[in-house]
C-alpha atoms as one frame of an Amber mdcrd trajectory, in Angstrom:
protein
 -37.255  24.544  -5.406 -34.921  21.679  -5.532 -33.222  20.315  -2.739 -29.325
  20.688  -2.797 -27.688  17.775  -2.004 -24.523  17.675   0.086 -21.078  15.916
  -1.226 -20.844  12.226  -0.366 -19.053  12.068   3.225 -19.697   8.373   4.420
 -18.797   7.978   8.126 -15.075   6.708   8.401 -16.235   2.634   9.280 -14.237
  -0.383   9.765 -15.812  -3.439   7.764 -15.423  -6.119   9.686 -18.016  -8.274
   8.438 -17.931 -11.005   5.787 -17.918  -8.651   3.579 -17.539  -5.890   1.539
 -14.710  -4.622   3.661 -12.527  -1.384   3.232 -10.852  -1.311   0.145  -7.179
  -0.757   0.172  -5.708   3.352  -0.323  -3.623   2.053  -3.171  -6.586   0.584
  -4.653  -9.072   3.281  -4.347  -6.083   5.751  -5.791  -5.731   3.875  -8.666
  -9.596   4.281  -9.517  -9.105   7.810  -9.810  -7.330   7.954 -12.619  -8.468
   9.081 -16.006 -10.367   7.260 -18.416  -9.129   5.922 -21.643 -10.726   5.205
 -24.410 -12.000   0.940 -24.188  -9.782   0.894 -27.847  -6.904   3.259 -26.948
  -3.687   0.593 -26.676  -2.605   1.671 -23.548  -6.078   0.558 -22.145  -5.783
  -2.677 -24.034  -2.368  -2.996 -22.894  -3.660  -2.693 -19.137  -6.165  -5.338
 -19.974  -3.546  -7.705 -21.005  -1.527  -6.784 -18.275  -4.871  -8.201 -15.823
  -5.189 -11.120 -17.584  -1.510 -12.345 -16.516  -1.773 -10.916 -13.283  -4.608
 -12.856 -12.316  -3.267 -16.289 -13.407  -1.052 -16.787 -10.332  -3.992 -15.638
  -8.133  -6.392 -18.208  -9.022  -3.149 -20.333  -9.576  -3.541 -21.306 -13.360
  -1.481 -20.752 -16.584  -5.379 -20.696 -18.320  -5.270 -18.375 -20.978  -8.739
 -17.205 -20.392  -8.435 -15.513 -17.284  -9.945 -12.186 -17.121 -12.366  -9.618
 -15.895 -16.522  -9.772 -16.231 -18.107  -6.218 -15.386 -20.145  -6.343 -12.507
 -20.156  -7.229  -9.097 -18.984 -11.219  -8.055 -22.654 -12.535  -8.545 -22.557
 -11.591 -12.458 -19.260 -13.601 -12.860 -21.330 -16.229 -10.813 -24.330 -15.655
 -13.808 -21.858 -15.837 -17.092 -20.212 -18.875 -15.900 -22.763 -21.105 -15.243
 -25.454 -20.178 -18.201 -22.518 -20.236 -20.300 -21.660 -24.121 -19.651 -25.598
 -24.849 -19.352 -27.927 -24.828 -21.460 -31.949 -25.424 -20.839 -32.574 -28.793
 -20.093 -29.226 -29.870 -19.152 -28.946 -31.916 -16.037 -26.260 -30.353 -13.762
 -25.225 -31.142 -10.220 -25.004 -28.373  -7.421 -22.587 -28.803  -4.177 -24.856
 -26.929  -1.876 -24.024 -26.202   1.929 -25.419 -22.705   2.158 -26.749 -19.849
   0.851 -24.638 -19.292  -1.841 -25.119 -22.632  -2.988 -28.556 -22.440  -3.055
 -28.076 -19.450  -5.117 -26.326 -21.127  -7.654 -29.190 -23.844  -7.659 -31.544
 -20.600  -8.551 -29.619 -19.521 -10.851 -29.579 -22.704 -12.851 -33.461 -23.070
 -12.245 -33.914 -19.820 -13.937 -31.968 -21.113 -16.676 -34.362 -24.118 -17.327
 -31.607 -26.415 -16.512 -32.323 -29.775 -14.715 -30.750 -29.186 -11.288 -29.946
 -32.004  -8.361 -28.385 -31.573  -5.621 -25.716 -32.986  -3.328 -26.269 -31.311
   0.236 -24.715 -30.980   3.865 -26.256 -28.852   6.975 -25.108 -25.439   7.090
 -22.250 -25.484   9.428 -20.397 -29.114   7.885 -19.207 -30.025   3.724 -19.597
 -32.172   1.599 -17.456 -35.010   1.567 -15.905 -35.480  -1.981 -17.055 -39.636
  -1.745 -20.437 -38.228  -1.338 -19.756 -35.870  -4.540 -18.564 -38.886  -6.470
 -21.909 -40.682  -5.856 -23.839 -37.979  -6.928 -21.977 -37.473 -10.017 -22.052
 -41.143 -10.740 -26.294 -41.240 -10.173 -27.293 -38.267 -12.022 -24.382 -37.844
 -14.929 -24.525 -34.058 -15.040 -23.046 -31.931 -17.527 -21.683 -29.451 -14.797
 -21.105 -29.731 -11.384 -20.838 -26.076  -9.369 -19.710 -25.589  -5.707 -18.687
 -22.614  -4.074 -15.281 -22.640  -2.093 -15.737 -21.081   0.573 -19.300 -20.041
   1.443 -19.466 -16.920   4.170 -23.422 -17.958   5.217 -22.168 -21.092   6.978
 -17.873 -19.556   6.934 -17.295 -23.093   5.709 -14.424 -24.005   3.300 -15.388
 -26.844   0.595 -12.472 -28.747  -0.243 -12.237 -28.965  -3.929  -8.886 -31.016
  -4.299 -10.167 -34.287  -6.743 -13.248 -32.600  -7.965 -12.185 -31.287 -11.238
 -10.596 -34.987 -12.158 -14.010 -36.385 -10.753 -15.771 -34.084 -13.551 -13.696
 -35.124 -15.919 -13.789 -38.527 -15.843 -17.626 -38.141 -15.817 -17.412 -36.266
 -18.691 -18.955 -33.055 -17.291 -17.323 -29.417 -16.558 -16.598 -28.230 -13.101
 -17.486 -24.820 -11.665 -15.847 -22.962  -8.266 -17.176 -19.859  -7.056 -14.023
 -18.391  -5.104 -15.537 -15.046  -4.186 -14.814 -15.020  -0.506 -11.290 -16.786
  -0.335  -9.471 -15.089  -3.670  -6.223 -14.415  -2.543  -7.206 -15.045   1.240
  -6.521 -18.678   0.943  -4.800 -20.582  -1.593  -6.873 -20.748  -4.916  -5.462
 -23.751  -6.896  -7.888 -23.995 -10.175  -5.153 -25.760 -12.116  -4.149 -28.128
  -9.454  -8.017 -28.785  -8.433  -8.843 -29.499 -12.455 -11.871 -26.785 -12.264
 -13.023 -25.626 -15.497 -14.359 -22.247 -14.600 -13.669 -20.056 -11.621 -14.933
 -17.114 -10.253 -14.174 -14.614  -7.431 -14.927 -10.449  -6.634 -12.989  -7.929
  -5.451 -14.697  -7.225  -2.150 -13.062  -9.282   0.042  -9.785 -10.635   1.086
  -9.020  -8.710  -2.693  -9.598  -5.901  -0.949 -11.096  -3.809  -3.392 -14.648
  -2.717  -4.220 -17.582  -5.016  -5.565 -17.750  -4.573  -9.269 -15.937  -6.648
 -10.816 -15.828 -10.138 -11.336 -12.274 -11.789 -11.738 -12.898 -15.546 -13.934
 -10.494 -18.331 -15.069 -11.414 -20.516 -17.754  -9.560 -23.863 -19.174  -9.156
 -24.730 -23.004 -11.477 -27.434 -22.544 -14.706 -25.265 -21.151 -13.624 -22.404
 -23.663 -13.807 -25.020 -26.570 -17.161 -25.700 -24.827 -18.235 -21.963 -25.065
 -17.405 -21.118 -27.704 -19.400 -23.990 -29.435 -21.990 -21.858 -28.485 -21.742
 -18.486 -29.869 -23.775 -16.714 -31.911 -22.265 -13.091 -31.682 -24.689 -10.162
 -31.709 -26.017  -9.092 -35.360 -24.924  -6.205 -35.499 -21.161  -6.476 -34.571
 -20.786  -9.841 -36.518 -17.521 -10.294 -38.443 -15.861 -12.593 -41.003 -13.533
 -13.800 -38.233 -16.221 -14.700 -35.955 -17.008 -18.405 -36.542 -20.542 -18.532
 -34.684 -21.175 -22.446 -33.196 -23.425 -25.096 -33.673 -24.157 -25.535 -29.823
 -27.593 -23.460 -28.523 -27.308 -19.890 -27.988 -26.169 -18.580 -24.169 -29.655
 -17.231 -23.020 -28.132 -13.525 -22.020 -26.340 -11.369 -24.093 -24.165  -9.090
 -21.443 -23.316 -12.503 -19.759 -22.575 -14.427 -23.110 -19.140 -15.512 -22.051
 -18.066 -16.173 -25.746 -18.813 -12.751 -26.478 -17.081 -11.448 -23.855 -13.892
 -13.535 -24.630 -13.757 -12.328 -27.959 -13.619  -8.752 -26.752 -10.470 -10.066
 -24.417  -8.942 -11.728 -27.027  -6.818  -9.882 -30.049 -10.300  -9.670 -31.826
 -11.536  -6.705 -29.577 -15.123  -7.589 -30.534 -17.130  -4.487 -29.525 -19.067
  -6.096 -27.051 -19.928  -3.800 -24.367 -17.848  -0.669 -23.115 -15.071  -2.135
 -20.695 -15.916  -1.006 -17.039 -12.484   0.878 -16.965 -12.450   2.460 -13.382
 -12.953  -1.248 -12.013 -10.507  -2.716 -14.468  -7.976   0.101 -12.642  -9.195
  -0.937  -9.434  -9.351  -4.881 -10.060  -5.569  -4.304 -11.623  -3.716  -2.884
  -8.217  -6.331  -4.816  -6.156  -4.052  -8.143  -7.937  -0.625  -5.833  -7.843
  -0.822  -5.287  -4.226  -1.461  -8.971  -3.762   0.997 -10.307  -5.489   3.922
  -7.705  -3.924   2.967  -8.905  -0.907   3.382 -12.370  -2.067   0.245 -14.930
  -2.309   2.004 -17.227   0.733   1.951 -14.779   2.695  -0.904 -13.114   2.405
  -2.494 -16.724   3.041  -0.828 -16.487   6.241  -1.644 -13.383   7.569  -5.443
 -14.077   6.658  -4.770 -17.342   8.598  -2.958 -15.645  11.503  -6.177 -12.973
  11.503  -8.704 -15.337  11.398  -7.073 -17.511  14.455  -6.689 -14.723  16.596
 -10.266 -13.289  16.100 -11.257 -16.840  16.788  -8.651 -16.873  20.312 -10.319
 -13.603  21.000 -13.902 -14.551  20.937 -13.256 -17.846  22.957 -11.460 -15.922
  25.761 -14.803 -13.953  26.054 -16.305 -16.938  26.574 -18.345 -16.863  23.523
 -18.933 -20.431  21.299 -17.637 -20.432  17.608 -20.235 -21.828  15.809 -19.412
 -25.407  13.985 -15.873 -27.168  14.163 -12.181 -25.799  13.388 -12.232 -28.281
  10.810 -12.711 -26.864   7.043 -13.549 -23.268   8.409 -12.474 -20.420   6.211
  -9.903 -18.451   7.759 -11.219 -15.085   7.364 -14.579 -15.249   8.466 -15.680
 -16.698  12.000 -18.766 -17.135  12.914 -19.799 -16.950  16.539 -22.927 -17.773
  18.821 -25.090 -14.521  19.892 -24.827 -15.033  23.618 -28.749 -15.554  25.213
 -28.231 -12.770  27.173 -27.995 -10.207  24.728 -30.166  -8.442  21.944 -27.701
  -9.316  18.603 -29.050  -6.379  16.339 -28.740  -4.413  19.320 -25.098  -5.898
  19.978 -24.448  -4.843  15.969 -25.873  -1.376  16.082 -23.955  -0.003  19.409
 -20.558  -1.532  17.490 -21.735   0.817  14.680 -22.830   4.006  16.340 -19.715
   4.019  19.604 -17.343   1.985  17.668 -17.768   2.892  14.129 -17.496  -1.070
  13.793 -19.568  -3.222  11.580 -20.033  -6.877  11.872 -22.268  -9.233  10.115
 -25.265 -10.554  10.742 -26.524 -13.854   9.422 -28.880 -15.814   6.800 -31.782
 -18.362   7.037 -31.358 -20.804   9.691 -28.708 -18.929  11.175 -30.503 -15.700
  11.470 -30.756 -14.110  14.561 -28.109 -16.959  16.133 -24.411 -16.409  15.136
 -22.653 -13.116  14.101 -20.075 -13.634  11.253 -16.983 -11.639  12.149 -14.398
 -11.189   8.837 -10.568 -10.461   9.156 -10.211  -9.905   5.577  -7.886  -7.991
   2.846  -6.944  -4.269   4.059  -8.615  -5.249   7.503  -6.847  -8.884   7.991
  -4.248  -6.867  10.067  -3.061  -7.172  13.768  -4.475  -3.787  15.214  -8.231
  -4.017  13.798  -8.557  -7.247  15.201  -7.890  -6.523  18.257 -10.054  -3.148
  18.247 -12.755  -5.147  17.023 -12.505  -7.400  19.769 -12.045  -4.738  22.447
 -14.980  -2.806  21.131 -17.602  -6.262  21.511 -16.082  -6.564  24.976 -17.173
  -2.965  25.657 -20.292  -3.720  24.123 -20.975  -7.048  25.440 -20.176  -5.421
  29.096 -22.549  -2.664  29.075 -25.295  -4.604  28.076 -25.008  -6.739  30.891
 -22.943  -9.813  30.220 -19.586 -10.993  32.471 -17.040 -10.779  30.193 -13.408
 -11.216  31.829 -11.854  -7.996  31.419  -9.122  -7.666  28.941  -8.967 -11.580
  28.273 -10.001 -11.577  24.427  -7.432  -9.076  23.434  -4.887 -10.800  25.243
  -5.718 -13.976  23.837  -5.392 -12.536  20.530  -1.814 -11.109  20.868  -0.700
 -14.724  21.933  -1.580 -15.744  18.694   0.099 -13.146  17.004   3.255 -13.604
  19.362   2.901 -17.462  18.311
């Protein structure tokens, strides 16, 4: 006999970890709409009607700014082995995991990868950058922005003019800070950027938000070779060496985004909804000052933690604003510290990755949760928790600390 199984009824938890973290009402509403046809012009419309409503979020008037189908990490995967090819030389900024990732995902690729590095915890300066780019003449050079393993922000002002006066295109992987902290693609000269939903977006992961300038689309689309069996008169394939995947082929992919509709896949159209009034609510709210309340979040989570008389781990200096990461007191188990958050407090907060594991928590204020109240229950809860598993903690002190920022 088979086994009924009950409806979904997830337990009601506040994500305050680096991420995902609840999506907003408005968003999730809009994701229950009907489906439309991928063709049907109202659908198209609403895809046109992304594209401009993404430009002021990654602040750009590129024309190529749209949506790739899948969660942040396969926007991450059709920008880079769209600009590189196998044996290309390419340059990774790499101060964490994530920029170890994209180092992978270039090695996978065949490409020729060197690195320009900094402990987890500090950035890379951009003279260091220069040097780098100056030794090994890459054809790309990919950082992330802001990289929630180490909750450092990498300054990207001057890279993209660095590129390209080196000749070479410039990625940015923007996942955690999208419309948490100012995004400036145009202003920074990067050639292709990439962020998800799942953050300060606050929306679900599945869909990958990407900007790309004239000059990197020229660059793409000097490499397409369009699928046999949808190829059309219009479709002028390139000369360049064919993008190694076909679902991340980012020519492809722009063709179906352009006025060409080239039948490329089946448009993700529940996440398009979502990734639509996950941009509308940001930009009602207005970008400045949704950087601000991230900011204002993120400083009095940080207050809050210090007045417990726990250790932020690495310098104010270049931390993102939304995620804080903070030393697991000796005195305490931190998985243990996690799971009584979860099961009393219906709280989650992060853990951490390779030489952090097992020493810092990382504690996010971001999207639908940067707000004023789930701080400060977050911060009451670890006090509770902290407390009844034997540390001192002055009573009271964090969330106190906390409201003086937000009285500030």
């Amino acid at each position: 006999m088979t086994r009924p199984f009950r409806q979904i009824d997830p337990p009601q938890r506040l994500l305050m970890g680096p991420g995902p973290v609840n999506a907003h009402p408005r968003v999730l509403r809009a994701m229950s709409a009907d489906l439309l046809g991928q063709y049907d012009p109202e659908f198209t419309n609403y895809m046109t009607e992304v594209m401009g409503l993404y430009r002021p979020i990654f602040g750009t008037e590129n024309e190529w700014t749209f949506l790739i189908d899948g969660t942040s990490r396969a926007g991450i995967e059709a920008a880079l082995i769209s600009l590189a090819a196998p044996g290309d030389t390419v340059l990774v900024v790499n101060f964490g995991r994530f920029g170890l990732l994209l180092k992978e995902i270039f090695d996978r690729i065949g490409a020729k990868v060197e690195t320009v590095d900094a402990p987890w915890g500090e950035i890379v300066p951009l003279e260091q950058i220069a040097a780098a780019i100056e030794r090994y003449e890459p054809k790309v050079v990919a950082s992330v922005h802001g990289d929630t393993s180490t909750t450092m922000a990498q300054p990207l002002d001057g890279l993209g003019e660095l590129c390209r006066q080196a000749g070479a295109y410039s990625y940015a992987d923007v996942t955690a800070t999208i419309s948490g902290m100012e995004i400036a693609a145009d202003r920074w000269g990067i050639d292709v950027v990439t962020g998800g939903l799942q953050k300060c977006l606050g929306g679900p992961s599945g869909s990958a938000p990407i900007t790309i300038s004239d000059r990197a689309a020229e660059h793409i689309f000097s490499r397409r070779h369009t699928e046999l069996g949808i190829q059309r008169d219009d479709l002028v394939q390139g000369g360049g060496q064919r993008i190694g995947s076909n679902y991340f082929d980012l020519a492809m992919i722009m063709d179906y985004w352009s006025e060409k509709r080239l039948n490329h896949h089946t448009e993700a159209t529940t996440m398009l909804y979502g990734a639509r009034e996950c941009a509308c609510v940001a930009l009602e709210e207005g970008l400045e000052a949704r950087y601000e309340r991230h900011a204002k979040a993120g400083a009095a989570m940080t207050a809050g933690l210090r007045a417990m008389g726990l250790t932020i781990f690495t310098k104010d200096q270049n931390r993102m604003t939304n995620v804080t990461g903070v030393y697991i007191p000796d005195a305490v188990d931190g998985e243990q510290v996690r799971t009584r958050m979860r099961e009393d407090f219906e709280i989650e907060i992060g853990t951490a990755f390779g030489p952090l594991q097992g020493k810092i928590w990382r504690i996010g204020a971001m999207g639908y949760n940067a707000m004023k109240h789930k701080v400060l229950l977050t911060l009451g809860a670890l006090e509770a928790v902290l407390r009844s598993e034997g540390m001192t903690v002055p009573a009271g002190d964090a969330v106190e600390a906390a409201l003086e920022v937000y009285r500030g």
